[in-house]
C-alpha positions in Angstrom: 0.0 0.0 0.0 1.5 3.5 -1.0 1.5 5.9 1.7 0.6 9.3 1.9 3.8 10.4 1.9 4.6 9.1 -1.6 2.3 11.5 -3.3 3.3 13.7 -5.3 4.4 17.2 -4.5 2.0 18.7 -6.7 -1.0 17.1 -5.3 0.1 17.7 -1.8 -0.1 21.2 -3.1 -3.7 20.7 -4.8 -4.9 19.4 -0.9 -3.2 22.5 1.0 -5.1 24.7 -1.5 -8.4 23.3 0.1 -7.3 23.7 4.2 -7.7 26.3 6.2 -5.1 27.4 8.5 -5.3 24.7 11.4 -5.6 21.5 9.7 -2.8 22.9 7.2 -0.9 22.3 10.5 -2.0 19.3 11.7 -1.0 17.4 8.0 2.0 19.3 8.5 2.7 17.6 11.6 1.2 14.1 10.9 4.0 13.1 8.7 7.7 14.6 8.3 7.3 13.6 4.0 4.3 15.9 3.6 5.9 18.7 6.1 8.6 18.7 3.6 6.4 18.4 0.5 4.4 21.0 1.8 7.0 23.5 3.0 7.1 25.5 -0.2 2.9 25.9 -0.3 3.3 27.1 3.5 5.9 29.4 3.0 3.5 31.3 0.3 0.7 31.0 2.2 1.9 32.4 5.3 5.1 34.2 4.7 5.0 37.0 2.0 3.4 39.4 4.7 5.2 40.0 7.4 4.1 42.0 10.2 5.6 42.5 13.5 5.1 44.1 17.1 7.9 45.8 18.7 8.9 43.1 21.3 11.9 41.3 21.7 10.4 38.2 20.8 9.5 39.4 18.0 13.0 40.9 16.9 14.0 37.5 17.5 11.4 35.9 15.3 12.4 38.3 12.5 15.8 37.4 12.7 14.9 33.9 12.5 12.8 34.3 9.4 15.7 36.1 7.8 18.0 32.9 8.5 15.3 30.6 6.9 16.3 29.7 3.1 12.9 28.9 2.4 10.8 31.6 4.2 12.9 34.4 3.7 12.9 34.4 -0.4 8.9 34.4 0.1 9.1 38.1 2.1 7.7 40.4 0.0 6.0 42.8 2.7 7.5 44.2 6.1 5.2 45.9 8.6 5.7 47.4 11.7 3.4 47.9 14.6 5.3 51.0 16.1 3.0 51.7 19.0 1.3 49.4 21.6 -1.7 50.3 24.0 -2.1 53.3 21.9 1.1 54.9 23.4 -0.2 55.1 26.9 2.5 53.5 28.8 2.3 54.7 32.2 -1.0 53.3 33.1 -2.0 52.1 36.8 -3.9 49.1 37.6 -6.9 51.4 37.9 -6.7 53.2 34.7 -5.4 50.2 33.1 -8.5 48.3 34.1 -11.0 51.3 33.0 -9.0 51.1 29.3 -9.3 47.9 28.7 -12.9 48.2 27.6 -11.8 49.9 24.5 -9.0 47.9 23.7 -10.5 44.9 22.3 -10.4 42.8 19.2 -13.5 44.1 17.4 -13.7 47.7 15.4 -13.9 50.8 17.6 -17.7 51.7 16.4 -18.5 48.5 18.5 -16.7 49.4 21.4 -17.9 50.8 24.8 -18.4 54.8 23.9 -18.5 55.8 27.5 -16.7 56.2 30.6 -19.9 54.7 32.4 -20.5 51.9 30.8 -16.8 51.4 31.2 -17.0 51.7 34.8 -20.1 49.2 34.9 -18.0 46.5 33.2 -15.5 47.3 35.7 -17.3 46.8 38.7 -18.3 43.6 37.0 -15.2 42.0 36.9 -14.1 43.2 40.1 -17.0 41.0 41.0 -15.7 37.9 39.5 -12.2 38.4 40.3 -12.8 39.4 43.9 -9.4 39.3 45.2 -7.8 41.3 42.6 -5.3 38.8 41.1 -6.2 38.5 37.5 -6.5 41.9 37.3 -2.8 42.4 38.9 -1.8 39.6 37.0 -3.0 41.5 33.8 -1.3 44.8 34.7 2.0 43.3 35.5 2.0 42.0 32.3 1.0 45.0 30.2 3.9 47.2 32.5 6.4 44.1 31.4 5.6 44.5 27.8 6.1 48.4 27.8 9.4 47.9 29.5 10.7 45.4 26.7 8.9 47.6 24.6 10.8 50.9 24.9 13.7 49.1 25.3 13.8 48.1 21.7 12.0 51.2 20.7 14.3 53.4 22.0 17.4 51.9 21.2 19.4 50.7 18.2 18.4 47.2 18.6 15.3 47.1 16.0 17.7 49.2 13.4 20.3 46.7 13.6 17.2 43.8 13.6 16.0 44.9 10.5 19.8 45.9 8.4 20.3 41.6 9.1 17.1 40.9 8.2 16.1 43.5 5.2 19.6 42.4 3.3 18.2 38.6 3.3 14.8 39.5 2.1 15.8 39.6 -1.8 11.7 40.0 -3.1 11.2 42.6 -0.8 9.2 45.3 -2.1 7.4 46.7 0.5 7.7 47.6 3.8 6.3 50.7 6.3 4.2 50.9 9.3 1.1 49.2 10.0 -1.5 49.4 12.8 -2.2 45.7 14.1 -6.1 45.1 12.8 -6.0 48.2 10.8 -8.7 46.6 8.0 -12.2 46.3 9.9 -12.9 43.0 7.6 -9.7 41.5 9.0 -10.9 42.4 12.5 -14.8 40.6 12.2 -13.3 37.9 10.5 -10.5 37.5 12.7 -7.8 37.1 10.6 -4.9 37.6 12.6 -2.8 33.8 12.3 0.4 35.1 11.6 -0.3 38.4 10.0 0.7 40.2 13.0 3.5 38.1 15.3 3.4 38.1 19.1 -0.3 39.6 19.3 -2.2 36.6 20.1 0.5 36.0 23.4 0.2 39.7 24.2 -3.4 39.4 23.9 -3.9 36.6 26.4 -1.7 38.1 28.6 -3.4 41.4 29.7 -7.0 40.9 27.9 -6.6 43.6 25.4 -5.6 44.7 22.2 -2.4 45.8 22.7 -2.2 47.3 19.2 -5.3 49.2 18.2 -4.3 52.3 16.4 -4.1 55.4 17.8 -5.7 57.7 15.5 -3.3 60.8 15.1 -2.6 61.6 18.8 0.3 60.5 21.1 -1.1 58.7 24.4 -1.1 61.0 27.0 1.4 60.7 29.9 3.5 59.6 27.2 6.6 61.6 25.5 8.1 58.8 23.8 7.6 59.0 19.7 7.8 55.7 18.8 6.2 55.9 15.5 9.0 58.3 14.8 11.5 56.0 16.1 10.6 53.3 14.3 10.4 54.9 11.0 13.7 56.9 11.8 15.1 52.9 12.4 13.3 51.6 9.4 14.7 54.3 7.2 18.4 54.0 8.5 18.3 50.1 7.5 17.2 50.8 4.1 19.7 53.3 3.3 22.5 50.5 5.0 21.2 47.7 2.5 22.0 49.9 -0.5 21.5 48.6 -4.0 20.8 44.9 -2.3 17.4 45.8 -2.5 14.4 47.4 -4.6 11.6 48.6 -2.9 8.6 49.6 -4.4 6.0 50.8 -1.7 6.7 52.8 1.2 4.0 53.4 3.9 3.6 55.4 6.9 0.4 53.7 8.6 -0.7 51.0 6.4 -3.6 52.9 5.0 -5.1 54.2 7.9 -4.2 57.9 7.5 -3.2 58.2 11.4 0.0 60.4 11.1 3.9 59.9 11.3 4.4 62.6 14.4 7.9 64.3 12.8 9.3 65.1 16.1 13.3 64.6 15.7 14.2 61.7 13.0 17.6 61.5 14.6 19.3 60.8 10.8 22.3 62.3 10.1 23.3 63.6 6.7 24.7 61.1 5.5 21.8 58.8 6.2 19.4 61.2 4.6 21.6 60.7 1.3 22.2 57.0 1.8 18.1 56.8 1.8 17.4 58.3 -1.7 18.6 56.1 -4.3 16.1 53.5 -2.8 13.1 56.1 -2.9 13.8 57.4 -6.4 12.7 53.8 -7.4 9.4 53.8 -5.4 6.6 53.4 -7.5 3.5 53.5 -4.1 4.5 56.1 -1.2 2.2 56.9 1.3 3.2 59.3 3.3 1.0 61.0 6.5 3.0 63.0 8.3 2.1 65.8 10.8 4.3 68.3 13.3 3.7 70.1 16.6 6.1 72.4 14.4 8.6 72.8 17.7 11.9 74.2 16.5 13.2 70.4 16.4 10.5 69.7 13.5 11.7 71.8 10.6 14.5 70.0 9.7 12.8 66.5 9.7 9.5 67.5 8.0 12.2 69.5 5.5 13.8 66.0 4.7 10.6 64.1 4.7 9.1 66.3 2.2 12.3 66.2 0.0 12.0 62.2 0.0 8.3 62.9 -1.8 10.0 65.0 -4.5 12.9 62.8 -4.9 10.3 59.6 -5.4 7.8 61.8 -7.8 9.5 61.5 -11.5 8.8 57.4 -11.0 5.6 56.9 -8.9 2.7 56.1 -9.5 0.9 56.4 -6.6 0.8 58.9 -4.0 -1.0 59.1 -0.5 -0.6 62.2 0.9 -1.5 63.2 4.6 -0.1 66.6 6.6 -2.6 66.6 9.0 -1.4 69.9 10.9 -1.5 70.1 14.6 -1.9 73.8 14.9 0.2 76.1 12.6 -2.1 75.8 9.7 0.3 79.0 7.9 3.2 76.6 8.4 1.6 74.0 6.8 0.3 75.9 3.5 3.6 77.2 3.4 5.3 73.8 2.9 2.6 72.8 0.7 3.2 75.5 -1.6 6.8 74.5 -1.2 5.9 71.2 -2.7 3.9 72.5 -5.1 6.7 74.0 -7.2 9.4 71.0 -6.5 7.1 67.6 -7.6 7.8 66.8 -10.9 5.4 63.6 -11.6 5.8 61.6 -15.0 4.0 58.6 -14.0 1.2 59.1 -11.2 -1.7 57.3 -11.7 -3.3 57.4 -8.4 -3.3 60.1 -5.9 -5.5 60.8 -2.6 -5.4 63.6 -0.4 -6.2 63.8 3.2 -5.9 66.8 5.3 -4.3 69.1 2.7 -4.4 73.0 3.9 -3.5 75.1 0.8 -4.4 78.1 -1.5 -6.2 77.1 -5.2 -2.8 78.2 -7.0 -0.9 75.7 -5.1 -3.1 72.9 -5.1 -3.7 72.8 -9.0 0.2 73.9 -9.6 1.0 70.0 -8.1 -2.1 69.0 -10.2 -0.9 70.5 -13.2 2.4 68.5 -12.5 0.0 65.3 -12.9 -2.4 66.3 -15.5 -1.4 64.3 -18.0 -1.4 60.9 -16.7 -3.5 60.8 -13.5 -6.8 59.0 -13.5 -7.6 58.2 -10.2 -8.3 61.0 -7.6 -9.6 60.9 -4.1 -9.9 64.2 -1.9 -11.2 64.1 1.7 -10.6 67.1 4.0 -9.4 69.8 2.2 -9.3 73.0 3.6 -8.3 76.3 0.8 -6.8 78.8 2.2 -7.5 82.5 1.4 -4.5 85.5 0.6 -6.5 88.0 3.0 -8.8 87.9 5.7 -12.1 85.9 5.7 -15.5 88.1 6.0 -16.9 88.6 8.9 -20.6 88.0 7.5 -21.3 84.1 6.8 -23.3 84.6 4.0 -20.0 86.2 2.0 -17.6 83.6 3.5 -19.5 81.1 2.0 -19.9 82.8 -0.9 -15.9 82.7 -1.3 -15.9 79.6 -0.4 -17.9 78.0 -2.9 -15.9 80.6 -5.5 -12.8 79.3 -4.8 -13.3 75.2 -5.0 -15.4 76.0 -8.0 -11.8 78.0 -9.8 -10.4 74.3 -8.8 -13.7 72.5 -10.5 -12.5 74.6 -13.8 -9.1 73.0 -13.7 -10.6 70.0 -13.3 -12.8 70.7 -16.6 -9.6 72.6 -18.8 -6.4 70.0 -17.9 -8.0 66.9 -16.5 -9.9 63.7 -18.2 -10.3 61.4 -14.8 -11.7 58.2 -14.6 -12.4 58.3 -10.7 -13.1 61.5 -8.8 -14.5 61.6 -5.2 -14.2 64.8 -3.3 -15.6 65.2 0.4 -15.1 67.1 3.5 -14.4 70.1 1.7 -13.6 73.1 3.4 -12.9 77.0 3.4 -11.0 78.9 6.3 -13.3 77.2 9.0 -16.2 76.9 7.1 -17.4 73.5 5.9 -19.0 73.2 2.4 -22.0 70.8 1.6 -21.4 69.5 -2.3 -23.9 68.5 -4.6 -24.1 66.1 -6.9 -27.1 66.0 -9.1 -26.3 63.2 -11.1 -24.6 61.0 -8.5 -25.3 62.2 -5.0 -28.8 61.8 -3.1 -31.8 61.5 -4.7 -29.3 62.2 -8.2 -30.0 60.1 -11.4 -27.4 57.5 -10.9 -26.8 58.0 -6.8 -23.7 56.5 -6.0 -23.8 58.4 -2.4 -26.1 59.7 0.0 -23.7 61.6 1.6 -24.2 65.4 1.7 -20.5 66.4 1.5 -19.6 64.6 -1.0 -19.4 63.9 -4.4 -18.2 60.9 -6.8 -17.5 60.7 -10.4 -16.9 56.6 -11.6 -16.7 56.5 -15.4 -17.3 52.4 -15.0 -20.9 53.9 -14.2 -21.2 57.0 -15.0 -23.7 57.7 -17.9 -21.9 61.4 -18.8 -18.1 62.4 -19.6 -15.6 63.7 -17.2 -16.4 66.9 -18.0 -20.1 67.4 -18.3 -20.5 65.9 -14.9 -17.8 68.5 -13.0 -19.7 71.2 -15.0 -22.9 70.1 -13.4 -21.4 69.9 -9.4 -23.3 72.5 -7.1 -22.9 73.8 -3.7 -26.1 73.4 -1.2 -26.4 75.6 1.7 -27.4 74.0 5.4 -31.4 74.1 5.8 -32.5 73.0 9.1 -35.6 72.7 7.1 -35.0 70.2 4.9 -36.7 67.0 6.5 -33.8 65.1 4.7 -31.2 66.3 7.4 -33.6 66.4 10.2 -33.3 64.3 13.2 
């Protein structure tokens, strides 16, 4: 009788195709001739993403991976978790206990919204654990995971990880930061396995998700920037591997628009210059970066601005985030900088987020774009005027709605788009509701029902580019209108 182990590796690979994760390891396991037969089909499956927390254990891991000869060629992504428990790490057991709550595996819309509730659950498990010692238990374990934490954080320890590790990565073409759980359809379907290493330990360990993202604010009690860290870190082992590698796609936050604090970068000149060679060949940045604008930003945000017009000439997507703190003058200011220096050739894609900037600036890096973009996403832009706004609403608005519609005209005269979706738009302070007759509530072809939005999709649009940017209004706020009513 043959056994199992004799068949074929091909049809070992036909039978992986049809198991999920855990019985993938349990035939894995039952026999060392399929584990080997298997071992390429496992590497694929499980090893072209990496992501990793910042722990010890999981520097280790990395380093491990690297020294594989069969699940280091399959590395094609690299992400990093920079921040854990939201970059709170000086919580007590009280405070700890009142967190937890809204640190849990599920998306934060389904999460406790209020301190009370909180509270209530609290009193709950005091209840069950009467004596304390889970919960002590809990927070001994969250303060011994800050402590390793920081300790690789803010040392040289995860740069030196990841120059070993990058350099034996040769299919390597992205890497950037990533919140754990960042895609809400990965969160309900709880697809974690090893997409993000170390959680699931972590998890058990204090009872919460220690790496939710921390939408675009640093934890308070906290003055450690470890997302700048980590991309200061990530940035100095590129620039070390040299030609040895060709990355594509570089990312700040994995998608979800939550900020790279500049704070200082800590790279020296010549690290600066070692890092542009590998951006010049990028071909996806996505880049959200945002200052306090203290006197130790200027030089950082300087260099990280210069990195987006070194990549321009060859990408061909751009996601761009400043997301300003305060100085929203600052801001424009090195907007309009950018403005002149992009030079794009091949940009395909762009999306905006959080963009502060005057109509001549924002269709001067446009212009730069105009003849081969043809996928365009806006969402919080805010125009900025040359004088003062008027003191009577009526007139602000008025400007307002005169100034995005001199950008609608660009859009008619030097654009032919394919995809267009604007929303959140803004003037000085004062919000602007779009409409869309053709596409937008109670339009022809509604492909919203938001009232701040609009969306041009050629795939279903019934109208050309043009005639439908022609036809996109303003609506002023009625409390009348029973549409918006509560």
């Amino acid at each position: 009788m043959t056994s199992f182990g004799s068949v074929p590796t091909e049809i070992v690979g036909l039978i992986c195709t049809s198991l999920d994760g855990e019985d993938l390891f349990s035939l894995r396991l039952a026999c060392k001739d399929l584990s080997a037969k298997s071992l390429d089909y496992f590497a694929e499956r499980y090893f072209t993403s990496l992501q990793i927390l910042i722990t010890s254990d999981n520097v280790t891991l990395l380093e491990n991976i690297a020294s594989h000869n069969v699940f280091r060629m399959r590395i094609r992504e690299l992400w990093i978790t920079p921040a854990l428990f939201e970059n709170n790490y000086d919580m007590d057991l009280v405070r700890f206990e009142l967190q937890r709550p809204s640190y849990n595996p599920q998306p934060r819309m389904a999460r406790a919204s209020s301190t009370g509730r909180a509270r209530g659950i609290m009193v709950q498990r005091q209840a069950e654990d009467s004596s304390g010692y889970v919960a002590k238990a809990r927070h001994a374990a969250y303060r011994a995971a800050v402590v390793d934490h920081l300790a690789i954080a803010t040392s040289d320890i995860l740069r030196n990880a990841l120059e070993r590790s990058i350099a034996r990565f040769p299919n390597l073409k992205t890497v950037g930061l990533r919140h754990h759980g960042a895609d809400v359809q990965d969160l309900m379907q709880k697809k974690r396995s090893l997409k993000c290493q170390g959680w699931k330990q972590l998890y058990k360990a204090t009872g919460c998700d220690v790496a939710v993202p921390w939408h675009m604010r640093i934890g308070p009690g906290s003055n450690v920037n470890v997302r700048a860290l980590t991309f200061a870190a990530l940035l100095k082992a590129l620039g070390s591997c040299g030609s040895s590698i060709e990355i594509e796609t570089l990312n700040t936050c994995g998608g979800s628009c939550s900020g790279l604090v500049v704070g200082d970068l800590g790279l020296t000149k010549e690290q600066c210059k070692s890092v542009l060679p590998l951006v010049r060949g990028l071909k996806s940045l996505h880049f959200c970066i945002r200052s306090h604008h203290d006197r130790r930003d200027d030089e950082s945000y300087r260099f990280l601005l210069g990195l987006v017009v070194t990549a321009a000439p060859n990408l061909e997507e751009l996601n761009f985030s400043q997301s300003p703190s305060h100085d929203y003058i600052v801001t424009s200011q090195q907007f309009q900088w950018l403005s002149t220096q992009v030079d794009f050739t091949r940009l395909i894609r762009l999306h905006f987020w959080g963009i502060r900037t005057p109509v001549d600036s924002l269709t001067t890096f446009l212009r730069s774009a105009s003849r081969t973009l043809k996928w365009m996403q806006f969402h919080s832009i805010h125009l900025m005027r040359d004088h003062a706004a008027p003191d009577d609403s009526e007139e602000a608005q008025d400007e307002g709605e005169r100034l995005w519609r001199q950008v609608w005209a660009f859009f008619h005269d030097e654009m032919s788009l394919e995809y267009l979706r604007f929303s959140s738009l803004m003037c000085n302070g004062l919000p602007l509701r779009v409409f869309d007759p053709l596409h937008g509530r109670k339009g022809l072809n509604e492909l919203t029902n938001a009232s701040d939005s609009a969306i041009f999709d050629a795939k279903r649009a019934h109208v050309s580019f043009r005639e439908w940017i022609q036809q996109v209004d303003f609506e002023r706020f009625d409390n009348d209108d029973p549409y918006f009513s509560d």
